[in-house]
C-alpha atoms as an extended CHARMM CRD file, in Angstrom:
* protein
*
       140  EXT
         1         1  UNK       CA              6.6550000000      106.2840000000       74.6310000000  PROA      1               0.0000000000
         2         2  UNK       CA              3.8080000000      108.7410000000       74.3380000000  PROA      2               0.0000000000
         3         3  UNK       CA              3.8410000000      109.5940000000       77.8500000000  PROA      3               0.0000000000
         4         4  UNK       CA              7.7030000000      110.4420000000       77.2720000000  PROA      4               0.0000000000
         5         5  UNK       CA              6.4510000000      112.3350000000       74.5770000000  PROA      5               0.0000000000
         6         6  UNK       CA              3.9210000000      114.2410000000       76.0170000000  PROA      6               0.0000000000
         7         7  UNK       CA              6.2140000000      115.2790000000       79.5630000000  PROA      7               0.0000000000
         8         8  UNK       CA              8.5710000000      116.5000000000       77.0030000000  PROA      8               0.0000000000
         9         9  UNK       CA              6.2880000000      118.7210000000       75.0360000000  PROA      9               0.0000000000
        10        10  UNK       CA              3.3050000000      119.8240000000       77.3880000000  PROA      10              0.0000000000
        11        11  UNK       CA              6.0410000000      120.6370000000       80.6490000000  PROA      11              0.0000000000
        12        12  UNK       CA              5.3300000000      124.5670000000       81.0580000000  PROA      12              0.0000000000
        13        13  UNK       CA              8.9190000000      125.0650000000       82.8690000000  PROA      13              0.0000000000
        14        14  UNK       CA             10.7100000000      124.2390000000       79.5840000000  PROA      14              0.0000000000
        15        15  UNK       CA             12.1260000000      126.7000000000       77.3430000000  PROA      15              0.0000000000
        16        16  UNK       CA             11.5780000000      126.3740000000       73.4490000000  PROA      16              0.0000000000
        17        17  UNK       CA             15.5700000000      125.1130000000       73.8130000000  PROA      17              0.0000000000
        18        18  UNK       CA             15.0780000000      122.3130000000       76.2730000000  PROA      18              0.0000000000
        19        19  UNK       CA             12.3820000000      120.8370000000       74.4800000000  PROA      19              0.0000000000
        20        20  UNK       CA             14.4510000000      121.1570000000       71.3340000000  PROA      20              0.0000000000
        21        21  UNK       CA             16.9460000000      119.9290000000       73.2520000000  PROA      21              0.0000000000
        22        22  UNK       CA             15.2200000000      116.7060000000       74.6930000000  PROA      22              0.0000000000
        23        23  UNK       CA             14.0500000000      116.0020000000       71.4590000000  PROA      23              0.0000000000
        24        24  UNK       CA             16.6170000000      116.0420000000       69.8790000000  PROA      24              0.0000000000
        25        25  UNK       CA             18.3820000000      113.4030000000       72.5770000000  PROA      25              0.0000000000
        26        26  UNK       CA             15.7560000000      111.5700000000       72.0060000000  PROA      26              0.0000000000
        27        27  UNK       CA             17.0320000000      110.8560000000       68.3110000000  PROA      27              0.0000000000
        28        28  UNK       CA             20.3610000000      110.8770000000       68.9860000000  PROA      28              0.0000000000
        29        29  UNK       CA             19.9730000000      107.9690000000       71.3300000000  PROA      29              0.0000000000
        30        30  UNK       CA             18.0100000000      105.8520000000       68.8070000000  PROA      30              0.0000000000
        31        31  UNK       CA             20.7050000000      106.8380000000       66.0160000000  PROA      31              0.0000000000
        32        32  UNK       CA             23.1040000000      105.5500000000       68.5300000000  PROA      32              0.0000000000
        33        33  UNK       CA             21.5150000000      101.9950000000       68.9530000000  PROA      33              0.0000000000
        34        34  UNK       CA             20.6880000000      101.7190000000       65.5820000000  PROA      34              0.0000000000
        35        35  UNK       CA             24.3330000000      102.1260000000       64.5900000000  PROA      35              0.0000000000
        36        36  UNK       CA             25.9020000000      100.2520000000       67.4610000000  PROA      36              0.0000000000
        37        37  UNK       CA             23.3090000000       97.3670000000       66.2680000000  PROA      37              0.0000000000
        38        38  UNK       CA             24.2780000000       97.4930000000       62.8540000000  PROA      38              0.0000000000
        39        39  UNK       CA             28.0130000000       97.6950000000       63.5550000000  PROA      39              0.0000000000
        40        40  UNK       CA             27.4050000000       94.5720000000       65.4730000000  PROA      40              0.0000000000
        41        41  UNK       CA             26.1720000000       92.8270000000       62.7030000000  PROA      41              0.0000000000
        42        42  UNK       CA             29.5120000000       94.1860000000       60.4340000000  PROA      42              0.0000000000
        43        43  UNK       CA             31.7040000000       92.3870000000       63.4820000000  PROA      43              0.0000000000
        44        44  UNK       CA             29.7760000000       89.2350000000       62.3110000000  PROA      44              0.0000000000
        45        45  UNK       CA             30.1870000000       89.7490000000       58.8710000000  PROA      45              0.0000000000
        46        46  UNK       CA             34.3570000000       90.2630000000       59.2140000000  PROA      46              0.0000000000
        47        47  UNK       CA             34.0110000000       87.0850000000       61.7150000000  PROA      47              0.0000000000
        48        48  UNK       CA             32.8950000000       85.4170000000       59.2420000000  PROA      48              0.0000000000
        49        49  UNK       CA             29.3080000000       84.6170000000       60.4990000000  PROA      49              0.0000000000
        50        50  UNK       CA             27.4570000000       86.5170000000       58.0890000000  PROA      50              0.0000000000
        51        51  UNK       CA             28.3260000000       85.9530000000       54.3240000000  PROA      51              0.0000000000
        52        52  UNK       CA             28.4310000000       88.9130000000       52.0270000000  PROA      52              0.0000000000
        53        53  UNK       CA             24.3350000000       87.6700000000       50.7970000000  PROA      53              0.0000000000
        54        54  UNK       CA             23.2540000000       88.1090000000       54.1140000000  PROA      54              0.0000000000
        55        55  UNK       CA             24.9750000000       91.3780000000       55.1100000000  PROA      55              0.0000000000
        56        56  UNK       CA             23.2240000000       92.8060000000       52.2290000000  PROA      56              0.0000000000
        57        57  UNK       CA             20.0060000000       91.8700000000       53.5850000000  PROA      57              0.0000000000
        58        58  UNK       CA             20.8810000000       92.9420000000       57.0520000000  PROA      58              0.0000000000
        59        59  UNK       CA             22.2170000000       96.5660000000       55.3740000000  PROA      59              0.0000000000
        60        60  UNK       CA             18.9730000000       96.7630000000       53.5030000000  PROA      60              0.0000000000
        61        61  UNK       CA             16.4620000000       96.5680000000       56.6440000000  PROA      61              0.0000000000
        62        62  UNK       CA             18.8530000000       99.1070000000       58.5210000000  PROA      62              0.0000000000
        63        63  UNK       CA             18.5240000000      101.2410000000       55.8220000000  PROA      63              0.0000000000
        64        64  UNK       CA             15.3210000000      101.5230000000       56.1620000000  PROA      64              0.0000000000
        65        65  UNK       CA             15.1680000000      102.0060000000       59.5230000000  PROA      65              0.0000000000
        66        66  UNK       CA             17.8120000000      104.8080000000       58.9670000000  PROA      66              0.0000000000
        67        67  UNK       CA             14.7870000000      106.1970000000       56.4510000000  PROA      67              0.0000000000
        68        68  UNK       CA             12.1540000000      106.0960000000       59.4890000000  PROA      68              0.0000000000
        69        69  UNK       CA             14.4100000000      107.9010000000       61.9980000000  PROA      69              0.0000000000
        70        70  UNK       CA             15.4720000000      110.4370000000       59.1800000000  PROA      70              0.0000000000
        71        71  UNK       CA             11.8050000000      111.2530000000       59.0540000000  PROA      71              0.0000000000
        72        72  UNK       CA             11.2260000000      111.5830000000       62.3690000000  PROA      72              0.0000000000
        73        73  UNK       CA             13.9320000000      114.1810000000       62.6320000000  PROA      73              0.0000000000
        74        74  UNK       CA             12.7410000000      116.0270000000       59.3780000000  PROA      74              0.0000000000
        75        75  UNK       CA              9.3930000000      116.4500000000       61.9020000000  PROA      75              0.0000000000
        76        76  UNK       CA             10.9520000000      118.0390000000       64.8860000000  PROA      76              0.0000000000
        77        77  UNK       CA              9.9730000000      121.5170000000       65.8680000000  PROA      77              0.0000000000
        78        78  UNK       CA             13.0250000000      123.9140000000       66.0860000000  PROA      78              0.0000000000
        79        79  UNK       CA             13.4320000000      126.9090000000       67.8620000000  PROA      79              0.0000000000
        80        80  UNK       CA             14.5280000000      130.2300000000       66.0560000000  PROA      80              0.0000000000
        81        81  UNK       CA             18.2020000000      129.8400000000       65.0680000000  PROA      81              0.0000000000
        82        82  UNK       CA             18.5300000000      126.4240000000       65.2850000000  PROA      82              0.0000000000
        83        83  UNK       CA             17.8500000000      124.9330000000       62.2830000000  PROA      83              0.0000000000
        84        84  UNK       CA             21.6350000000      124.0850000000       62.0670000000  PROA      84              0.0000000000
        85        85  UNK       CA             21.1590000000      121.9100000000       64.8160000000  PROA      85              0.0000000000
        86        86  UNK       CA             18.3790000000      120.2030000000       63.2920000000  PROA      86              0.0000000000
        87        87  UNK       CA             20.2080000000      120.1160000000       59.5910000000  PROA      87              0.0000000000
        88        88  UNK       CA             23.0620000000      118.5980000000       61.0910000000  PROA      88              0.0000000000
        89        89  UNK       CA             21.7200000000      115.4550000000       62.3460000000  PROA      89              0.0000000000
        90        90  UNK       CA             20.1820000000      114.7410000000       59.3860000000  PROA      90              0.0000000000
        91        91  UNK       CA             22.9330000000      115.0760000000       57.3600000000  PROA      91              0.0000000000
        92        92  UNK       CA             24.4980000000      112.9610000000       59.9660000000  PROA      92              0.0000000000
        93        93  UNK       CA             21.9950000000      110.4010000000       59.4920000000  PROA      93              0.0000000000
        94        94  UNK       CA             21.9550000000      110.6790000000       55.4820000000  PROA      94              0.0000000000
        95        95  UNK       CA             26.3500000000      110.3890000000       55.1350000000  PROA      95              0.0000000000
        96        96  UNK       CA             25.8060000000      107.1820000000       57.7010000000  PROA      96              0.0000000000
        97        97  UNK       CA             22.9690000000      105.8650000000       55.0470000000  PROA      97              0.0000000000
        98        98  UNK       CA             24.8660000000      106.5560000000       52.4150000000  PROA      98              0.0000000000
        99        99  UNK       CA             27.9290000000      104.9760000000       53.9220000000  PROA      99              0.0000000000
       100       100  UNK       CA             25.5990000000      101.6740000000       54.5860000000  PROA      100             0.0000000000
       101       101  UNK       CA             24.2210000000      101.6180000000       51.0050000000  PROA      101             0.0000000000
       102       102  UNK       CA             27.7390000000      101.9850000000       49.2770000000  PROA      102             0.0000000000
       103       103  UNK       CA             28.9580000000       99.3130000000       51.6280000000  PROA      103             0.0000000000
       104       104  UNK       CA             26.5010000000       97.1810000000       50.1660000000  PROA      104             0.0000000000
       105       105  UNK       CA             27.5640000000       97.6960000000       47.0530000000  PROA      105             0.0000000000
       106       106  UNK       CA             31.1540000000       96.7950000000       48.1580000000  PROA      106             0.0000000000
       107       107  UNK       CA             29.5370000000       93.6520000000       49.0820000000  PROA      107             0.0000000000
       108       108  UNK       CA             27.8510000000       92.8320000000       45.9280000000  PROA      108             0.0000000000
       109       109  UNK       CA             30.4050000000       94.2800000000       43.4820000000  PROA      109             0.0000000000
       110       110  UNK       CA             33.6960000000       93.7140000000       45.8930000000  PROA      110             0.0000000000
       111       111  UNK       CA             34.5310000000       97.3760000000       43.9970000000  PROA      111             0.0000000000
       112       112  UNK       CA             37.0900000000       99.2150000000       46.3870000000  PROA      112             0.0000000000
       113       113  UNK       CA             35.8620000000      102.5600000000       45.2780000000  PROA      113             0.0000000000
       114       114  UNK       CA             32.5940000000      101.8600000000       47.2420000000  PROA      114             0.0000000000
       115       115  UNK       CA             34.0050000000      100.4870000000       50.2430000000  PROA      115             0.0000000000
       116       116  UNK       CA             35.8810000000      103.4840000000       50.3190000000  PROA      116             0.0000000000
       117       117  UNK       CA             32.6850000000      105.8180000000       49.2800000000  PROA      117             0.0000000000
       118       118  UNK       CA             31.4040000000      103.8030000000       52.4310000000  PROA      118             0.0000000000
       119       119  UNK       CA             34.3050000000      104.9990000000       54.4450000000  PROA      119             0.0000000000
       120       120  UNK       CA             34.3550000000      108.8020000000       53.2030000000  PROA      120             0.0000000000
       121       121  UNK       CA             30.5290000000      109.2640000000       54.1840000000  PROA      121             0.0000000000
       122       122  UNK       CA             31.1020000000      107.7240000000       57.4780000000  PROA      122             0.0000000000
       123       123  UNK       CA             34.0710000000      110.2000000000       58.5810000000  PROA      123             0.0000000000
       124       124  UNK       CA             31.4150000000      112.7730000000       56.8270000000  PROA      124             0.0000000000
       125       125  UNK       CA             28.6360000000      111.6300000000       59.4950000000  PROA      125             0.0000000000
       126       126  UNK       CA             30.7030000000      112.3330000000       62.1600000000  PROA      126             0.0000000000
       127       127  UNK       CA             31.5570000000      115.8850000000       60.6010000000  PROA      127             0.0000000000
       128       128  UNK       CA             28.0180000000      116.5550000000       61.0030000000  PROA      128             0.0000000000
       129       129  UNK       CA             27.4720000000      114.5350000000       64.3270000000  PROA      129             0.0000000000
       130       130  UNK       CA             29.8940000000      116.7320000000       66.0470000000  PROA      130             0.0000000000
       131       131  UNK       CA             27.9850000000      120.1070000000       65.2230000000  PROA      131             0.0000000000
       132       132  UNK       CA             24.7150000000      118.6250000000       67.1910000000  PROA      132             0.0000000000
       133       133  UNK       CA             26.4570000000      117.0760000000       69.7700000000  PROA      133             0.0000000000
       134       134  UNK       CA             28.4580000000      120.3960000000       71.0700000000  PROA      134             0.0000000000
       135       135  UNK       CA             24.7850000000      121.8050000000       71.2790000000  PROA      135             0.0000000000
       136       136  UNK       CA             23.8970000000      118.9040000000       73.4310000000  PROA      136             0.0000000000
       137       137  UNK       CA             26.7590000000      119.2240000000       75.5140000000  PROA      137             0.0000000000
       138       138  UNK       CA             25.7050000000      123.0700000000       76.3710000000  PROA      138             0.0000000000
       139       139  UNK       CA             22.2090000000      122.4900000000       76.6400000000  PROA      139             0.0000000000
       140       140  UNK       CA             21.3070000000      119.2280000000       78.1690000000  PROA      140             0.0000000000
């Protein structure tokens, strides 16, 4: 991973842009398997497989992992008028946390309001997911 890292920053032939660009890829495709993992484990839990005690602990160690890669993105380097960019994925990646935590509260209180808070801050994600991804579209 550090050698990923390092062709990414140190390569003189990249503009500000690209590196933003790659960077910010970079995230997207852990966001990506971190949700697609975690929706997984939901498929289980409507199947049946995973009780509503055990989905909470499952939604409680993505969460934090959700926390790690919010970080991460709070640390990337942005070129001039791009901040945007930058904002919107994590807000993308706070409305899909939020979603997760007041899902687990659905599951622990079986209160419809938070299952469909959980609902409303996942459409919300995707608001924000949409804003980055256009700039990935043009510029990677």
């Amino acid at each position: 991973m550090v050698s990923i890292v390092l062709a990414i920053f140190f390569n003189p032939f990249k503009s500000n842009i690209q590196v933003f660009s790659d960077s910010l890829s970079a995230l997207v495709s852990k966001s990506q398997e971190l949700t697609r993992k975690y929706q997984e484990e939901v498929g289980k839990w409507n199947m049946k497989k995973h009780d509503n005690l055990t989905m909470v602990t499952i939604t409680d160690r993505y969460l934090s992992q959700f926390e790690e890669l919010e970080n991460e993105a709070r640390n990337l380097s942005v070129p001039n008028g791009h901040d945007n960019i930058k904002n919107s994925f994590i807000r993308s990646l706070e409305s899909e946390a939020a979603s997760y935590e007041h899902f687990k509260n659905y599951l622990i209180t079986e209160n419809r309001t938070e299952d469909q808070l959980s609902n409303d801050n996942l459409s919300l994600a995707y608001q924000y997911e949409k804003v980055y991804a256009d700039f990935l579209l043009k510029n990677h």
